[in-house]
C-alpha positions in Angstrom: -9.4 -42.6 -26.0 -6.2 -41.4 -27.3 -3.7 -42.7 -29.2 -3.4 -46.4 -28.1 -6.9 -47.7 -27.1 -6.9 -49.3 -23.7 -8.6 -53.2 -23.9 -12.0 -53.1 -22.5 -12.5 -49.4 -22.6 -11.4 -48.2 -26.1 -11.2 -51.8 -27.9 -12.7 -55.4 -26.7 -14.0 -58.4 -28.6 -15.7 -61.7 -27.8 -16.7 -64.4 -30.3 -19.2 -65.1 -28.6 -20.9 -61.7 -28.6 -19.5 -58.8 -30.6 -16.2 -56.7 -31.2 -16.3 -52.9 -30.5 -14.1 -50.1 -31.3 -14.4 -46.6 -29.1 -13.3 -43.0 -29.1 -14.2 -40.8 -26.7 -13.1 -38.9 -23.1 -10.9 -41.5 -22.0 -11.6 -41.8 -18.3 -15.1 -42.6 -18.6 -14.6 -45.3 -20.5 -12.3 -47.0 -18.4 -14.2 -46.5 -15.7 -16.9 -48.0 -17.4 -15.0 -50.4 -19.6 -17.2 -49.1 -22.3 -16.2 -51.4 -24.9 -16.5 -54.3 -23.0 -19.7 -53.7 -21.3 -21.1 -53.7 -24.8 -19.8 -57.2 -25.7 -21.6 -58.1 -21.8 -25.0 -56.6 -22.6 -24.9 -58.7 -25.8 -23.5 -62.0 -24.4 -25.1 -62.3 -21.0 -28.2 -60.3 -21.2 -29.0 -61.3 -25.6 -29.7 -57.5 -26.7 -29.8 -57.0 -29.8 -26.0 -55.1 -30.6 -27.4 -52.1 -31.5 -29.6 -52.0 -28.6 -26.7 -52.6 -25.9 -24.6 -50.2 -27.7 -26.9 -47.6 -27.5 -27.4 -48.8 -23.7 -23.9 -48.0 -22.8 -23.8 -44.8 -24.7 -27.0 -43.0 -24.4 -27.5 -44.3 -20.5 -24.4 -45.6 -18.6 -22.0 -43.0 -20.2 -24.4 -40.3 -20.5 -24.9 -40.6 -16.5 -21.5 -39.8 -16.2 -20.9 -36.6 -18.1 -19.0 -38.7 -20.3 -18.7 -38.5 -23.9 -17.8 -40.3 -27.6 -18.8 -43.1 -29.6 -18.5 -46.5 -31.0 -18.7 -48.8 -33.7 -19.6 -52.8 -33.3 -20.0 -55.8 -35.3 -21.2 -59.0 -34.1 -20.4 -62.8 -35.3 -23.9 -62.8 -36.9 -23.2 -59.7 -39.2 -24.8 -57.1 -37.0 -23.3 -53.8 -37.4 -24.1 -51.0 -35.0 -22.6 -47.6 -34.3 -23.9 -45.4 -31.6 -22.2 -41.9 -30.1 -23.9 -38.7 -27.7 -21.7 -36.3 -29.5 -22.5 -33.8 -32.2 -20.8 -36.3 -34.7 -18.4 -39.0 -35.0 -16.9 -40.1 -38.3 -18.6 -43.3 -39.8 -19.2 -46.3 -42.5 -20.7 -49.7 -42.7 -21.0 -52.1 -45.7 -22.4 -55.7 -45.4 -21.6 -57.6 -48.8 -23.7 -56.6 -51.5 -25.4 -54.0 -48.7 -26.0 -50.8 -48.9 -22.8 -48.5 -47.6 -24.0 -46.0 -45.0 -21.5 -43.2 -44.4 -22.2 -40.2 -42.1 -20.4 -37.8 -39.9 -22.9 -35.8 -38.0 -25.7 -37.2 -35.8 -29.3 -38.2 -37.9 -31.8 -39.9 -36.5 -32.2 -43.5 -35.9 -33.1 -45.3 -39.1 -36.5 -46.0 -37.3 -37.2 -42.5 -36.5 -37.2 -41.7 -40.2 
């Protein structure tokens, strides 16, 4: 996204759904206001955060040529990260969790 994340592409966040942080080739994610549209999925259409992050990523983006990543946490605790690259720097910690750190792609913890 660059240096300075533009709002509803790079950077976007709703109390009532979810905040998400992106990185990625910048013009597909403005023109599909990537960060935002996850925040959408999760407000309007109640996917699970993981779910509509992977949505936007793996589908929407993906249809575009476009590429990157994301990470998300919703109001309820719900972390998610999702991203079609080869890797994308990454941690998560809930208090008194586990912390998850990775860098290159692994799959899903349900695919284990």
């Amino acid at each position: 996204m660059g240096d300075t994340p533009i709002v509803g592409a790079g950077t976007y966040a709703s109390n009532q759904s979810c905040a998400v942080s992106a990185t990625g080739t910048g013009e597909f994610f403005i023109r599909l206001t990537v960060a935002r549209e996850v925040c959408v999925l999760v407000q309007y259409k109640g996917l699970k955060l993981q779910q509509a992050a992977d949505q936007v990523i793996h589908q929407e983006l993906k249809a575009l040529d476009g590429d990157g990543g994301l990470i998300a946490i919703a109001p309820d605790g719900q972390m998610a990260w999702s991203f079609n690259t080869p890797g994308m720097y990454r941690a998560r910690q809930a208090e008194g969790g586990k912390l998850e750190i990775g860098i290159f792609a692994e799959p899903p913890s349900d695919m284990k």
